[in-house]
N, C-alpha and C positions, 0 to 999 in steps of 0.2 A: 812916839811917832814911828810909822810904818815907814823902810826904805825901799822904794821900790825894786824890784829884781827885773834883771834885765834877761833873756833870751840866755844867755851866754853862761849865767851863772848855776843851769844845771848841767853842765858838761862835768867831766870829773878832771880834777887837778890832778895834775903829773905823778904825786903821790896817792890817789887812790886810783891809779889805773889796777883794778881787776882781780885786788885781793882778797875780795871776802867769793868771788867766784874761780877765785885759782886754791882757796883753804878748800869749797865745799868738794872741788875736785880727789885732793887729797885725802880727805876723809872717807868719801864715798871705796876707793880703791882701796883704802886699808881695810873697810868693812866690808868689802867685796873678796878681797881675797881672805880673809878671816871666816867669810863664809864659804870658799870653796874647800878651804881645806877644812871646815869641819863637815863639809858634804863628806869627801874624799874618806876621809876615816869613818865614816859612819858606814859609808858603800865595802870598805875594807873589812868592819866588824861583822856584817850581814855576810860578805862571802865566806868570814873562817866560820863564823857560827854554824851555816850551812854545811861546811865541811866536816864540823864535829858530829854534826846528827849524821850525816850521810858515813863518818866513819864508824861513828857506833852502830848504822845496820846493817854495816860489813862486818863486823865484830860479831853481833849477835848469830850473822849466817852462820859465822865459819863458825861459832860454836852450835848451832844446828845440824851442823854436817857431821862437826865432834860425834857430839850425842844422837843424830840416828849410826854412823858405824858402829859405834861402843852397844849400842840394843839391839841393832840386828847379828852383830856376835854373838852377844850373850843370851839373848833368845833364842836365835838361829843356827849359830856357828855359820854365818852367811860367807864367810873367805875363805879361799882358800888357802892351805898352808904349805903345799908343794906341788911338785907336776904329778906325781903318781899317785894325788887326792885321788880317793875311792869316790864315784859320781857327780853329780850335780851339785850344788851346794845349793839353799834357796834363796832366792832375790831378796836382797835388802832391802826392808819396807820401812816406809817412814812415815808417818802422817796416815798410817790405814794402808796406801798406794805403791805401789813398786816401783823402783827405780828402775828406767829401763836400758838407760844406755850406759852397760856395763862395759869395761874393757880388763881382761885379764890377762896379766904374763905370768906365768907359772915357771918356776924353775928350781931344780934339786935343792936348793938353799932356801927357796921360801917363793911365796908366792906376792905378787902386785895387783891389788885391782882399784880399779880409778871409776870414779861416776860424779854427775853432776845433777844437781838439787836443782829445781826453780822454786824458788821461796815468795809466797805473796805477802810483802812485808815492810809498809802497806803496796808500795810498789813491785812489781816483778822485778826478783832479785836472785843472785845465786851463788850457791855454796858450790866447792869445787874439791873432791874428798878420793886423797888415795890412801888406803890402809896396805901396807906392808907386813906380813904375817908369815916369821918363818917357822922353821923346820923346827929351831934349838927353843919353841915355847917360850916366844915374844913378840909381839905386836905393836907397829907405830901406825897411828893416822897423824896424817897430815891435812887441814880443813883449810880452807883458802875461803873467803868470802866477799862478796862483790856488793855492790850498794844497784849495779844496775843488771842486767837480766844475762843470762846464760848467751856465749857467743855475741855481744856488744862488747866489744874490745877498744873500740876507736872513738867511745867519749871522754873528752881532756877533764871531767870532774869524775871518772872513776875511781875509786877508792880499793883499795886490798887491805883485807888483814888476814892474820893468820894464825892457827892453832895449832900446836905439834902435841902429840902425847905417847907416849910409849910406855906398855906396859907390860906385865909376865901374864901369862897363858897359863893356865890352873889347869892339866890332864883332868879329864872326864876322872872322875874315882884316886886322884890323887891329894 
């Protein structure tokens, strides 16, 4: 025999006030925050990844910059190595192209000349190369390489790397 139910008897009794919808609560926010932090580290891993490509196209500049100093030396003898160098010396060429904006300090102990690469690589990018070359037959470059373009100084994901090399200077006939 069926008992009949009265109106009353689908309310909830004192003990099931609201607990299978105060569990789904808590579940939901454990699995919410479970998801934003694995958003958070996933957004963390994307920007160092980013950071490492961008530092290796700084890496590769400055050795760009390296290696056209080191050939237009020893092709050219493109530096100079005191103030009272006898003429011109001829423009550093890299890429086929001439480097134009040369800066030289010359002085009795040896000479400084400083110039800057723009690299397309894939993006415009820049090497930044002072060769020091004295008097007593030996030579340091210093190659400095940027991931973003020649005079962009004030982007916060700029990157620098850098390559030093110093080497001995072989006299023509010696």
């Amino acid at each position: 025999m069926v008992t009949p139910q009265t109106p009353n008897s689908y309310l909830p009794t004192p003990t099931q006030s609201g607990y299978a919808l105060l569990f789904a609560m808590f579940v939901s926010s454990i699995m919410l925050s479970i998801g934003l932090g694995i958003s958070t580290i996933i957004y963390k891993e994307l920007i160092l990844s980013g950071i490492g490509r961008e530092s290796e196209f700084s890496f590769y500049n400055a050795q760009t910059g390296l290696e056209c100093a080191l050939y237009s030396e020893s092709a050219d003898s493109a530096f100079y190595a005191t103030a009272d160098a006898d003429g011109d010396n001829t423009r550093p060429k890299c890429d086929g192209s001439d480097i134009l904006d040369l800066v030289y300090d010359r002085g009795l102990e040896g000479a400084t000349t400083t110039f800057n690469m723009t690299i397309n690589n894939p993006a415009p990018s820049c090497a930044k190369v002072t060769v020091y070359k004295s008097a007593s037959n030996y030579m340091v470059i210093d190659s400095r390489g940027y991931n973003t373009a020649c005079g962009v100084e004030t982007n916060s994901r700029r990157v620098e790397r850098s390559l030093k090399l110093r080497t001995n200077i072989v006299p023509a006939g010696g």
